[in-house]
N, C-alpha and C positions, 0 to 999 in steps of 0.2 A: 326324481327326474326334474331334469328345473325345467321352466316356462319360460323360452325364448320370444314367446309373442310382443310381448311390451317392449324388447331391445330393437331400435332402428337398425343396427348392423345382421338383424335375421330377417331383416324381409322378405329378402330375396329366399324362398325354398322350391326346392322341385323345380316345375319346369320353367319357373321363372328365371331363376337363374338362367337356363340356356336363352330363353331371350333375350337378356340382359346381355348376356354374349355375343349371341347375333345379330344383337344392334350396336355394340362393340365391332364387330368385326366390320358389319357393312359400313360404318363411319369411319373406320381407322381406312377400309378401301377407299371410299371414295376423299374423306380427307387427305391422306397422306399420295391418292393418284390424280384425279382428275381435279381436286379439291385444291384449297388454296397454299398448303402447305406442298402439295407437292407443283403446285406452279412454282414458287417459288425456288425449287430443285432445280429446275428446269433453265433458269434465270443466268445469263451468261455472268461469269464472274461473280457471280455473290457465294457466300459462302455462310449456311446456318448457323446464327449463334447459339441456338438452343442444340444445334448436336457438337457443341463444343464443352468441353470438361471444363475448359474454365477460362475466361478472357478479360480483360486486364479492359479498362474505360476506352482508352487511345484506339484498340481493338473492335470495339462493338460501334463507337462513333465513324470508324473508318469504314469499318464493312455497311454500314448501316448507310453511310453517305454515297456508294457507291449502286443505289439504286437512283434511278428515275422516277420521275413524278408517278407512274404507273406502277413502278416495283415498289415506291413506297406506300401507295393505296394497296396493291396484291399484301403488303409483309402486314400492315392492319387488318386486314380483314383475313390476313390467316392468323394472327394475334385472337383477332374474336374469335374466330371458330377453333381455337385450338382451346376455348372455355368447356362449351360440350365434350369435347375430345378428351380433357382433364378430368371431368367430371365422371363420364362414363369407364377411363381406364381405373379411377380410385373404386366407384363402385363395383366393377369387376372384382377389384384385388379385396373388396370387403365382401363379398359374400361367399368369395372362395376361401376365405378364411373361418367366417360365418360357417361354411359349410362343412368344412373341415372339426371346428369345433364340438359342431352340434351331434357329430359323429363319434364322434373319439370320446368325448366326453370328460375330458380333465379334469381333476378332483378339484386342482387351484385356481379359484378364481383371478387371478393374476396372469394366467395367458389371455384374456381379456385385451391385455394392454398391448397385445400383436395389433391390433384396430388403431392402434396411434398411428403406425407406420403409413396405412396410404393416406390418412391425414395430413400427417405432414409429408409424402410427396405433392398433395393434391396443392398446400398451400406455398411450397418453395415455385411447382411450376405456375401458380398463379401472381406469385412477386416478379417472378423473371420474365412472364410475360409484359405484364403492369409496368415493369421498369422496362423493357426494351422498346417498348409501345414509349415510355415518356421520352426515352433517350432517341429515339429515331424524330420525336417530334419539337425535343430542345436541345436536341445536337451537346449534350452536357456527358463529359466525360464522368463523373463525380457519380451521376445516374447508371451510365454503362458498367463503370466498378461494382458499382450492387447489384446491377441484373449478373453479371458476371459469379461472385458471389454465391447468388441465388443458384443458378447452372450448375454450380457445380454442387451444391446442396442437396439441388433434386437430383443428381448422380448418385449422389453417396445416399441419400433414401429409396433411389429407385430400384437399385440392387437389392439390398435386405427385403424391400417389400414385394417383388416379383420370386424372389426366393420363398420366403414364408407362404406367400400365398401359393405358389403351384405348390410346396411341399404340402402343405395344407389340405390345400382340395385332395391330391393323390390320394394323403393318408384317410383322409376322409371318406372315400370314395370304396377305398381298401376295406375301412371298417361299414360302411353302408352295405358294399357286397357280402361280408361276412355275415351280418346281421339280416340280410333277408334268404343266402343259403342256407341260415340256422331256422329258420321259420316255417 
C-alpha cells in the first residue's frame, strides 16, 4: 500500500476535505453575492471579462474603461479576492482527486499527473487576473490580448479539471463505500 503522508496533494483526508469544502462554499457565497465579484455583476453596463471565453485587447481596454473611479477600485479589489477564491477552488479540485486516487488505487504511477491540471488552472486564472488588474491600470491594449489569452486558457483547463476531479472523488467514493461494506 503506498504512504500518501509525505505527498502535499493528500493532505486533505476525511473530514477535512469536507471543510475544505465548506470554506469553498461559503466564499464562492459570499464572493461571487454580497462580495466583490458579485458587486461588480451588479454594475450598470459593465460586462465580465473573466466570464468571457475569450477577448481581443481593444475589448478588455473598452469594457474595462467603461467603469468609474469606484468600479475601478470595486473590479481591484475583486481582482484581489478572486486570489483566495483561485486558491481554494484548485484545492478543492486537488483533494477530490487526492481522494479519488487514494481509493481506487491505480497500479500506474502516472495518474499522478491528473494533479497538473488544477495547477495549471490555478495559474492561467492568476495571469488573467494579473494582466486585467495591469490592463485596467495602463489602459494598454497589448496587456488586454494576454489576459484575453489567459481567459481563455483557464476555460480550456477549467473543464478537464472540474471533470476529472468530480469523476474522481465519485469514483473514489464508490470504492470507499465498497471498501468499508466489505469490512
Amino acid at each position: 500500500m503506498q504512504d500518501y503522508s509525505a505527498s502535499p496533494f493528500h493532505r486533505f483526508q476525511g473530514k477535512s476535505i469536507l471543510v475544505l469544502f465548506a470554506v469553498f462554499v461559503a466564499y464562492t457565497l459570499w464572493y461571487t453575492g454580497p462580495g466583490y465579484f458579485g458587486q461588480m455583476r451588479t454594475m450598470q453596463g459593465y460586462s465580465s471579462l473573466q466570464e468571457m471565453g475569450f477577448y481581443t485587447g481593444r475589448t478588455a481596454v473598452e469594457t474595462l474603461a467603461t467603469l468609474d473611479s469606484a468600479g475601478r477600485k470595486t473590479k481591484l479589489l475583486a481582482l484581489i479576492f478572486d486570489l483566495p477564491y483561485m486558491i481554494l477552488q484548485a484545492l478543492v479540485f486537488e483533494a477530490f482527486i487526492a481522494f479519488g486516487l487514494r481509493h481506487i488505487r491505480p497500479k500506474n504511477p502516472k495518474w499522478n499527473l491528473l494533479f497538473i491540471l488544477p495547477i495549471l488552472f490555478l495559474l492561467a486564472d492568476f495571469f488573467e487576473d494579473s494582466l486585467i488588474a495591469l490592463t485596467l491600470t495602463t489602459g494598454s491594449m497589448i496587456l488586454g490580448s494576454i489576459a484575453g489569452l489567459f481567459t481563455a486558457l483557464k476555460f480550456a483547463v477549467f473543464l478537464p479539471t472540474i471533470i476529472v476531479a468530480t469523476v474522481a472523488g465519485i469514483w473514489g467514493l464508490i470504492a470507499w463505500r465498497r471498501t468499508v461494506k466489505s469490512s
